[in-house]
N, CA, C and O atoms as a GROMACS GRO file, in nm:
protein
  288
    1UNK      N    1   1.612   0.402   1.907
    1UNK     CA    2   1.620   0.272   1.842
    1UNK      C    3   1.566   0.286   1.700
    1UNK      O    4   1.453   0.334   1.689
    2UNK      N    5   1.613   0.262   1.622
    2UNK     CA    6   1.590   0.215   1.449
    2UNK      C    7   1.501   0.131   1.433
    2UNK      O    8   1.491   0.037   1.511
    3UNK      N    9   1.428   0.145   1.341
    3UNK     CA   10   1.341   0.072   1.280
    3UNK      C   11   1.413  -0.098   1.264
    3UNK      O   12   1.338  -0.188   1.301
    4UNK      N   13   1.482  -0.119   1.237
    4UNK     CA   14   1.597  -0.191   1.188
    4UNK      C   15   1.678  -0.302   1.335
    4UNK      O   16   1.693  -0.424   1.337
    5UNK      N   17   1.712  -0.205   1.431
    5UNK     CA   18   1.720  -0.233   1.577
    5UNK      C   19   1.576  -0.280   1.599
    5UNK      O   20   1.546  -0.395   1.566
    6UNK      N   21   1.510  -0.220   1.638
    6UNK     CA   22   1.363  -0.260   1.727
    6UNK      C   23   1.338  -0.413   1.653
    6UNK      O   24   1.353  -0.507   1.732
    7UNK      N   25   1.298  -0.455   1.502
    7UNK     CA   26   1.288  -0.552   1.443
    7UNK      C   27   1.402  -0.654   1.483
    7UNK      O   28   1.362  -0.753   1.544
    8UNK      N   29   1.511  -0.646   1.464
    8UNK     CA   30   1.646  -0.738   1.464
    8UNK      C   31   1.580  -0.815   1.640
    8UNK      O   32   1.559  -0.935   1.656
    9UNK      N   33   1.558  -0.691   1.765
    9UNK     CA   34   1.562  -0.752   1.898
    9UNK      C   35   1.399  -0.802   1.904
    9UNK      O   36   1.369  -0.879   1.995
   10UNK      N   37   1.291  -0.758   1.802
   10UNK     CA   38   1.207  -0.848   1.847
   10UNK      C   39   1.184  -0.969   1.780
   10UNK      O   40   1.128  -1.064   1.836
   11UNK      N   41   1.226  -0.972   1.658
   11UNK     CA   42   1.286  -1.083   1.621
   11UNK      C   43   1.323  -1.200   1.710
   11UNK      O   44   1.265  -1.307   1.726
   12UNK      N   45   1.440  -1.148   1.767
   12UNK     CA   46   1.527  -1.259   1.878
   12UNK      C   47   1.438  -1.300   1.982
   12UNK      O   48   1.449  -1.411   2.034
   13UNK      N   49   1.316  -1.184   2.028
   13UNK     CA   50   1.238  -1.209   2.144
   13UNK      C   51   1.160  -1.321   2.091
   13UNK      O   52   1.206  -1.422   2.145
   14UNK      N   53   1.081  -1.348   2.027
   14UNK     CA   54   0.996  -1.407   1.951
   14UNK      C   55   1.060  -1.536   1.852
   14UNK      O   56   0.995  -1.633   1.813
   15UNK      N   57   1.152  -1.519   1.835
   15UNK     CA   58   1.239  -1.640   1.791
   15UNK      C   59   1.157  -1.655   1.610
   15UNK      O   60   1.073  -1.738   1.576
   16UNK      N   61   1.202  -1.576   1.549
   16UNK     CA   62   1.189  -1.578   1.402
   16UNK      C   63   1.281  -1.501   1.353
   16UNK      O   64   1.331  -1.399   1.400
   17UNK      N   65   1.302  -1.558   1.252
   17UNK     CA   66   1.419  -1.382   1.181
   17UNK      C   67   1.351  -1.313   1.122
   17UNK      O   68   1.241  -1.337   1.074
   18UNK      N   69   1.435  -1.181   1.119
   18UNK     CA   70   1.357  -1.045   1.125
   18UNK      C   71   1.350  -1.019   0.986
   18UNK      O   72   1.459  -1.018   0.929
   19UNK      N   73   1.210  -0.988   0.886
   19UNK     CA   74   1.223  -1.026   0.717
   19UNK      C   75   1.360  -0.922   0.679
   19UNK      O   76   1.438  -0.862   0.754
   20UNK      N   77   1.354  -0.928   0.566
   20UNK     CA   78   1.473  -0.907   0.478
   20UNK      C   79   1.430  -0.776   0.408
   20UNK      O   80   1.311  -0.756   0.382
   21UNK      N   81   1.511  -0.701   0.381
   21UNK     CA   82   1.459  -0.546   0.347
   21UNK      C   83   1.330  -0.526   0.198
   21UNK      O   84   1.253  -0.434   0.170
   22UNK      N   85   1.363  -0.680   0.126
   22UNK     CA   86   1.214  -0.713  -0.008
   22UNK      C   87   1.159  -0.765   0.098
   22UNK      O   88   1.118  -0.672   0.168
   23UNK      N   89   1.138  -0.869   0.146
   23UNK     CA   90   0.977  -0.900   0.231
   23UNK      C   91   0.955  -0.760   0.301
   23UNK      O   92   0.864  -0.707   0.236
   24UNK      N   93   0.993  -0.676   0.399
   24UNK     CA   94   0.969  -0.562   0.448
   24UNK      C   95   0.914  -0.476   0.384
   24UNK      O   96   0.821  -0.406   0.426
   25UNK      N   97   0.957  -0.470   0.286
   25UNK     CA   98   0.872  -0.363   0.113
   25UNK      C   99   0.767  -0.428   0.111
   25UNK      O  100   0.668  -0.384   0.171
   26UNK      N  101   0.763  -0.527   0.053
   26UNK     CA  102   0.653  -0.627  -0.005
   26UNK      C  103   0.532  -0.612   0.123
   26UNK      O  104   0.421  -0.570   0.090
   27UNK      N  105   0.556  -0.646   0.258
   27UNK     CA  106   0.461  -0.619   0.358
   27UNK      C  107   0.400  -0.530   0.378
   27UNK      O  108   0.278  -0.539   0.398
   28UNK      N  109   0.484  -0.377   0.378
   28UNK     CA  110   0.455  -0.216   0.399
   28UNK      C  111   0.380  -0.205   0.285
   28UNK      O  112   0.289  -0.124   0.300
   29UNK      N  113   0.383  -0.254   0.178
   29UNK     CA  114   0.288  -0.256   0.060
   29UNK      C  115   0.150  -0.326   0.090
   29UNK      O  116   0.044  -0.265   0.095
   30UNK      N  117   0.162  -0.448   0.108
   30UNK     CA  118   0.004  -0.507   0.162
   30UNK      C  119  -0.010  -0.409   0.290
   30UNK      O  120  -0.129  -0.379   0.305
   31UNK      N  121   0.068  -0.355   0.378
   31UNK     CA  122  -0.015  -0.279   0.491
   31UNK      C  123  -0.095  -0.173   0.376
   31UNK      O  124  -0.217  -0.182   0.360
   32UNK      N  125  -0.027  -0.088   0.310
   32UNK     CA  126  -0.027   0.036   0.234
   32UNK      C  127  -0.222   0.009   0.184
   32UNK      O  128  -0.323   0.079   0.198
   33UNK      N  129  -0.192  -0.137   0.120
   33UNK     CA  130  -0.312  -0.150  -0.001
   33UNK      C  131  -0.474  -0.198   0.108
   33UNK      O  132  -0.591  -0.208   0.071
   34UNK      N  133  -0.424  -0.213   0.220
   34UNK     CA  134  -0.508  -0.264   0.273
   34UNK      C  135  -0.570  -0.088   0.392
   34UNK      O  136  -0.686  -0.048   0.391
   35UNK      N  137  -0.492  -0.043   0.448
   35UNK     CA  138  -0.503   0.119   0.482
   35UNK      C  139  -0.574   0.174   0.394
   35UNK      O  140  -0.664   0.240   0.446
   36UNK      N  141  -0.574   0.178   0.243
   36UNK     CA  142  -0.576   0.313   0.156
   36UNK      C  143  -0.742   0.238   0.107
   36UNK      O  144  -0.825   0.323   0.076
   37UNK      N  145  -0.791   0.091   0.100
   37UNK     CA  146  -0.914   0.006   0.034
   37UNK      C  147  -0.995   0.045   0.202
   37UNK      O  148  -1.094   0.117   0.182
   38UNK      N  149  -0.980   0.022   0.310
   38UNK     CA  150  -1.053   0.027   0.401
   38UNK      C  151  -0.994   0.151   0.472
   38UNK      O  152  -0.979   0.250   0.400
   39UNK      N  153  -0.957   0.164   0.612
   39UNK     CA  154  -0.924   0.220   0.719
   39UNK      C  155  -0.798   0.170   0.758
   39UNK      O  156  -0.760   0.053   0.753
   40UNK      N  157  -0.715   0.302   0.813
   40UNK     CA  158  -0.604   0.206   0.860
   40UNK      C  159  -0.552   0.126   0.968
   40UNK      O  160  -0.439   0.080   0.986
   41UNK      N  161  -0.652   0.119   1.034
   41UNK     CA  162  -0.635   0.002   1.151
   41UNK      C  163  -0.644  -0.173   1.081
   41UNK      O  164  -0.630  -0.280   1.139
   42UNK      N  165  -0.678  -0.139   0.922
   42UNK     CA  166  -0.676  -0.260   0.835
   42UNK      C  167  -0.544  -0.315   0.844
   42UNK      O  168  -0.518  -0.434   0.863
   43UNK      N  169  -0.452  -0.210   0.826
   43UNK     CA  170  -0.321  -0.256   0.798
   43UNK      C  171  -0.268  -0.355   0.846
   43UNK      O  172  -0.237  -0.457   0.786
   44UNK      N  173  -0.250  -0.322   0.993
   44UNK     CA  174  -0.189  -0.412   1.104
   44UNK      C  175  -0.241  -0.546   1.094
   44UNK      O  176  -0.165  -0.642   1.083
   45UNK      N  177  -0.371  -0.558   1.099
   45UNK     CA  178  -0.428  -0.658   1.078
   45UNK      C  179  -0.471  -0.772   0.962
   45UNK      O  180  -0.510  -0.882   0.999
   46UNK      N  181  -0.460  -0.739   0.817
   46UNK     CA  182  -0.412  -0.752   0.730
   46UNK      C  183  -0.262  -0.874   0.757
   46UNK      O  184  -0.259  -0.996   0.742
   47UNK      N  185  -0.147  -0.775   0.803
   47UNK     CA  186  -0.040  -0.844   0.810
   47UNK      C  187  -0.072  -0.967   0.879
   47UNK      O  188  -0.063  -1.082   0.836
   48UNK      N  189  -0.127  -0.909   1.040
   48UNK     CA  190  -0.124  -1.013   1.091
   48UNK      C  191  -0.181  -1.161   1.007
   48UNK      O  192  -0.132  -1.274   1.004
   49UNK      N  193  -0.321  -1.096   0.936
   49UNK     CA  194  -0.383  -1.230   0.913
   49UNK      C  195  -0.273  -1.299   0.776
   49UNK      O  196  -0.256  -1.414   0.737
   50UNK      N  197  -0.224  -1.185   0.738
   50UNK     CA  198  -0.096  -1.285   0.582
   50UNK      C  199   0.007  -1.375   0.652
   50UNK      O  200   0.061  -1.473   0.601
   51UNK      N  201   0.031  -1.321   0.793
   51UNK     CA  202   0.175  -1.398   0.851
   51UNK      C  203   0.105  -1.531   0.875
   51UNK      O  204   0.148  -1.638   0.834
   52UNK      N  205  -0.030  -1.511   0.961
   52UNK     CA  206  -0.106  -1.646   1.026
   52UNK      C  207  -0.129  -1.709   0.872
   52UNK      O  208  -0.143  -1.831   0.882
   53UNK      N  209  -0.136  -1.669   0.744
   53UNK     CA  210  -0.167  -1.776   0.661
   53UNK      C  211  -0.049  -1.853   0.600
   53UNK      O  212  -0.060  -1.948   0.523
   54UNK      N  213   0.049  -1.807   0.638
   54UNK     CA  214   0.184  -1.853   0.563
   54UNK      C  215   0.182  -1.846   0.438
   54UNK      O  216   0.267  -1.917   0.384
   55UNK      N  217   0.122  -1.791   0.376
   55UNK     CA  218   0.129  -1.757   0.211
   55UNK      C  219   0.245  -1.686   0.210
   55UNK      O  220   0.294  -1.640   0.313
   56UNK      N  221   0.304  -1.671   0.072
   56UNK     CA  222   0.412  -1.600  -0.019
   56UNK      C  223   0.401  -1.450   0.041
   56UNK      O  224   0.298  -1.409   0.095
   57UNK      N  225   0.498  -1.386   0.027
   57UNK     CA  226   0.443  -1.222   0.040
   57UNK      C  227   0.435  -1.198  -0.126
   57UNK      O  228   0.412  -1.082  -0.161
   58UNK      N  229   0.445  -1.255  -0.185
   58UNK     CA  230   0.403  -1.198  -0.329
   58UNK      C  231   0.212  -1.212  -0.390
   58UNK      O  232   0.147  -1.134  -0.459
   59UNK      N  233   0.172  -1.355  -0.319
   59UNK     CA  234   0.054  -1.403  -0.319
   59UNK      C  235   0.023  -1.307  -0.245
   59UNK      O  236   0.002  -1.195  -0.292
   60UNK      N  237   0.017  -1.330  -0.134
   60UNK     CA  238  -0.041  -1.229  -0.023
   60UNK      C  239  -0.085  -1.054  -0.066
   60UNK      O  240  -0.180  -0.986  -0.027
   61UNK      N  241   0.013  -1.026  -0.147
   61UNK     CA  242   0.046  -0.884  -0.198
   61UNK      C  243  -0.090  -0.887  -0.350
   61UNK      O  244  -0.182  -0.806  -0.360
   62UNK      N  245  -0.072  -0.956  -0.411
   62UNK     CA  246  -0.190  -1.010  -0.520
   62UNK      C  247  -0.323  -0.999  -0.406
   62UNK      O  248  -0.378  -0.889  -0.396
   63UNK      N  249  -0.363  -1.089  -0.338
   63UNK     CA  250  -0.457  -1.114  -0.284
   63UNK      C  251  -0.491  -0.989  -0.194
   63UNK      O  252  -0.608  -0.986  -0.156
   64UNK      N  253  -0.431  -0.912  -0.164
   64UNK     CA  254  -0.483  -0.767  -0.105
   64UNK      C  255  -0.517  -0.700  -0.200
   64UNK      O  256  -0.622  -0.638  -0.192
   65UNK      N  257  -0.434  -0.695  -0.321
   65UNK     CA  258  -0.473  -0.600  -0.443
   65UNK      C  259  -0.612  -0.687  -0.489
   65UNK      O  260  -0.714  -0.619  -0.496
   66UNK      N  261  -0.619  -0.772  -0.508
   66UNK     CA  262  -0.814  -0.788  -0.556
   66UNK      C  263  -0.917  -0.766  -0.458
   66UNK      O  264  -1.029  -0.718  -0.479
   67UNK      N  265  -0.863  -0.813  -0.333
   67UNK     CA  266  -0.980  -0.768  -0.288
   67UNK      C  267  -0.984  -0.546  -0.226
   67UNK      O  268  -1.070  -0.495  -0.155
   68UNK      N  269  -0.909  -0.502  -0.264
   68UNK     CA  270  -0.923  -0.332  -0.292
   68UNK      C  271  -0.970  -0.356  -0.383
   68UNK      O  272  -1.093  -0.346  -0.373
   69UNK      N  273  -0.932  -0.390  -0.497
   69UNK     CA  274  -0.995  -0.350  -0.696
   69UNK      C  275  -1.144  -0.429  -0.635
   69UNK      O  276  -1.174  -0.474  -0.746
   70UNK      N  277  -1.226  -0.464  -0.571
   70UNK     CA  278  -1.322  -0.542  -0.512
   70UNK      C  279  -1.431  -0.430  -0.467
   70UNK      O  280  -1.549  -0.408  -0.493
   71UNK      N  281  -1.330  -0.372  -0.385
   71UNK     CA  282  -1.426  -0.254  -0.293
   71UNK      C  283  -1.355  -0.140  -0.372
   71UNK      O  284  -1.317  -0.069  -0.279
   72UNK      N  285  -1.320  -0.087  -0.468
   72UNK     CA  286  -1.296   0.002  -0.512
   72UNK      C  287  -1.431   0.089  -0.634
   72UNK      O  288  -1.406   0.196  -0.689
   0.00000   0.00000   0.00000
């Protein structure tokens, strides 16, 4: 199964659509910035907490980058 597959069917399981190949960038990036400032069990969690805030993925993507330049 594809990266691409696995997303599309859990998507459907979960009843949201599956982001779009820029939100997908834009996310793998806040995982990226949030892994590389702490540990990477940040990542996952990170996302989770940007999806639970409903912010922008562009905000969201800002707001990971200060708080790394923070602890950097």
């Amino acid at each position: 199964m594809t990266v691409e597959q696995f997303l599309a069917a859990f998507a459907a399981e979960i009843g949201v659509p599956a982001p779009s190949e820029a939100d997908a960038a834009a996310l793998l990036e806040v995982a990226s910035v949030a892994a590389h400032a702490s540990q990477r069990t940040a990542a996952p969690l990170a996302c989770w907490m940007g999806g639970a805030s409903g912010m922008p993925l562009g905000e969201l993507l800002a707001a990971a980058k200060r708080v790394a330049a923070e602890t950097a």
